[in-house]
C-alpha positions in Angstrom: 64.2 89.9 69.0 65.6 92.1 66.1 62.4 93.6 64.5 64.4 96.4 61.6 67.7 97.3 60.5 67.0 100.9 60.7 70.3 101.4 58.5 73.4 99.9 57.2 76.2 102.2 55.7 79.2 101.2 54.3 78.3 97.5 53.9 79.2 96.3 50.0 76.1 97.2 48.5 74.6 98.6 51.1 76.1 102.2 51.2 73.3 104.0 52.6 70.6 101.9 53.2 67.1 102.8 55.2 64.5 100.7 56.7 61.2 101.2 53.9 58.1 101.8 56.2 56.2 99.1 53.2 58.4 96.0 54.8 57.0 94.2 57.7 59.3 93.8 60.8 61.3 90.2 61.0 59.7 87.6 62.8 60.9 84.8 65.1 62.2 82.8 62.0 63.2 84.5 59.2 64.5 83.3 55.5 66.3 86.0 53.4 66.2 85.3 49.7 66.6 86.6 45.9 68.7 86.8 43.2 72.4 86.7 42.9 74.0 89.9 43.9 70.8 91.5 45.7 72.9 91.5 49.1 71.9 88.0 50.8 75.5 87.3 51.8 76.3 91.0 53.2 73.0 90.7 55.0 74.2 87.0 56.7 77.8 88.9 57.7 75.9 91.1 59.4 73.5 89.1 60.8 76.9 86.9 61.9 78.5 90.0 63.0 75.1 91.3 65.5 76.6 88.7 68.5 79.6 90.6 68.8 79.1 94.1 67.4 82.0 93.7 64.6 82.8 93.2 61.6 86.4 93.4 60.8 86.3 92.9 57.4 84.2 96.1 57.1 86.0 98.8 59.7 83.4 101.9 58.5 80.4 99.9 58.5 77.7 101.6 60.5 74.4 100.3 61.5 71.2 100.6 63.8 69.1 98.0 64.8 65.6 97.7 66.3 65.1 95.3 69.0 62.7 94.4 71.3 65.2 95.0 74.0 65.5 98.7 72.2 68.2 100.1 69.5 72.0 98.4 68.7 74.9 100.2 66.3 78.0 98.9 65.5 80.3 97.8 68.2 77.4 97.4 70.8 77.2 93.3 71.6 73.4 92.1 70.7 74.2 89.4 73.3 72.0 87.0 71.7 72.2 84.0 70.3 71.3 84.2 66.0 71.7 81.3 63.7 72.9 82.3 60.1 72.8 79.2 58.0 75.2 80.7 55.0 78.4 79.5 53.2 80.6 80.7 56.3 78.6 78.5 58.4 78.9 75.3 56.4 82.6 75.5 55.8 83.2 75.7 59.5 80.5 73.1 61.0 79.8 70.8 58.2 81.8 68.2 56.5 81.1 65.3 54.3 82.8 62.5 54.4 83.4 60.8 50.9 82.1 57.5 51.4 81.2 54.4 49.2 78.0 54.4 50.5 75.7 57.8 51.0 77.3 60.4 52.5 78.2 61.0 56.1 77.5 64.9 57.7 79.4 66.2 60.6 77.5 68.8 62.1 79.4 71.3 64.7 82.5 72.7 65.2 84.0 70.5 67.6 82.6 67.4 65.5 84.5 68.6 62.5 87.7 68.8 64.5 87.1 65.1 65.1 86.3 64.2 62.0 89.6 65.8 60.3 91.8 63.8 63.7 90.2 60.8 62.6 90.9 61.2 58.8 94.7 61.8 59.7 94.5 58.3 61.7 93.1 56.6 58.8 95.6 58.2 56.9 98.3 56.7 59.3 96.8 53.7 59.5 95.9 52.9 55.6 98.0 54.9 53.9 98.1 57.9 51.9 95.6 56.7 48.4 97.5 59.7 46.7 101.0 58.2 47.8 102.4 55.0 46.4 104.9 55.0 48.8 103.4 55.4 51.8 101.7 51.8 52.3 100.4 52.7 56.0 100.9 51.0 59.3 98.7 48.0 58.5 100.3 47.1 55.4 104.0 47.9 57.0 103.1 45.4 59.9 101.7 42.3 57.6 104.7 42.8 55.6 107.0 42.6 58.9 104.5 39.7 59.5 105.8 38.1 56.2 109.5 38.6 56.7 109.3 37.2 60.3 107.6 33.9 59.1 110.2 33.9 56.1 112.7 34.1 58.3 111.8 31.5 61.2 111.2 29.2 57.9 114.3 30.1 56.8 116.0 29.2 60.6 114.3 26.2 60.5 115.7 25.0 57.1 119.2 25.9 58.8 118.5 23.9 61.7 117.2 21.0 59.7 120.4 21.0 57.9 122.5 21.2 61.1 120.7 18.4 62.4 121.5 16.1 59.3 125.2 17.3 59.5 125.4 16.2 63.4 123.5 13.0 62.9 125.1 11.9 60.4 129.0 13.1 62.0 127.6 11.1 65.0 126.1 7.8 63.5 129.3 7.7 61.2 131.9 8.1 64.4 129.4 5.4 66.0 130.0 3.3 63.2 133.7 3.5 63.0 134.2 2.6 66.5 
């Protein structure tokens, strides 16, 4: 369990930052806050960053941390598992779906994969709200729908007509004879 960042260098607003011996070690669970532009973000990169020992966006960034498990710097691998719930972490696992009623959340990676596969189907299968034009595969088939059934009505009238025009060529050659 990380118990102090000793130090962070190089990290926005953190250009040469110390542990203070006045603030207690982290615990199991820990929540970060205060006001805009004390350094909660930077602190969650880094946080993000502990897993895999970089942070790209920040190539002189140096930092030591305390650990149960003993000390980590920068481009060492914690190799544990840590959960930051930030801004980063809601744009890639969580989506809302606009809905008529509340909204739906998609939680996870994977899920949110799903959910934009099956917005793309409804898409394909409604239509495009934002495009007149395109009416969707529903409405394309009940208007194929239509124009069949206009057209077997239109046959039958045809046929109808053909029928009279025999009939009546056969009952008039009957009636000659």
């Amino acid at each position: 369990m990380i118990r102090k960042l000793l130090e962070i260098k190089n990290l926005d607003m953190f250009k040469d930052y110390r542990w203070d011996v006045d603030i207690p070690e982290f615990e199991r669970f820990n929540i970060i806050y205060g006001w805009n532009g004390s350094g909660k973000t930077t602190l969650s990169h880094l946080f993000s960053a502990l897993e895999t020992g970089e942070l790209t966006a920040y190539p002189d960034l140096k930092y030591r941390i305390e650990t149960d498990e003993g000390e980590y710097s920068q481009g060492m691998a914690y190799g544990k598992q840590i959960r930051v719930f930030n801004q980063n972490y809601i744009s890639e696992n969580i989506d809302v779906l606009a809905c008529k009623t509340n909204p739906i959340f998609i939680l996870g990676e994977e899920n949110r994969k799903l959910s934009v596969k099956i917005n793309a189907d409804e898409k394909k299968l409604r239509g495009d709200p934002e495009n007149p034009d395109d009416l969707g595969m529903l409405r394309e088939l009940e208007l194929h729908k239509r124009d069949l059934q206009q057209n077997g009505e239109n046959r039958g009238g045809i046929f109808t007509n053909v029928a009279r025009i025999i009939s009546s060529i056969l009952v008039g050659t009957s009636t000659r004879t």
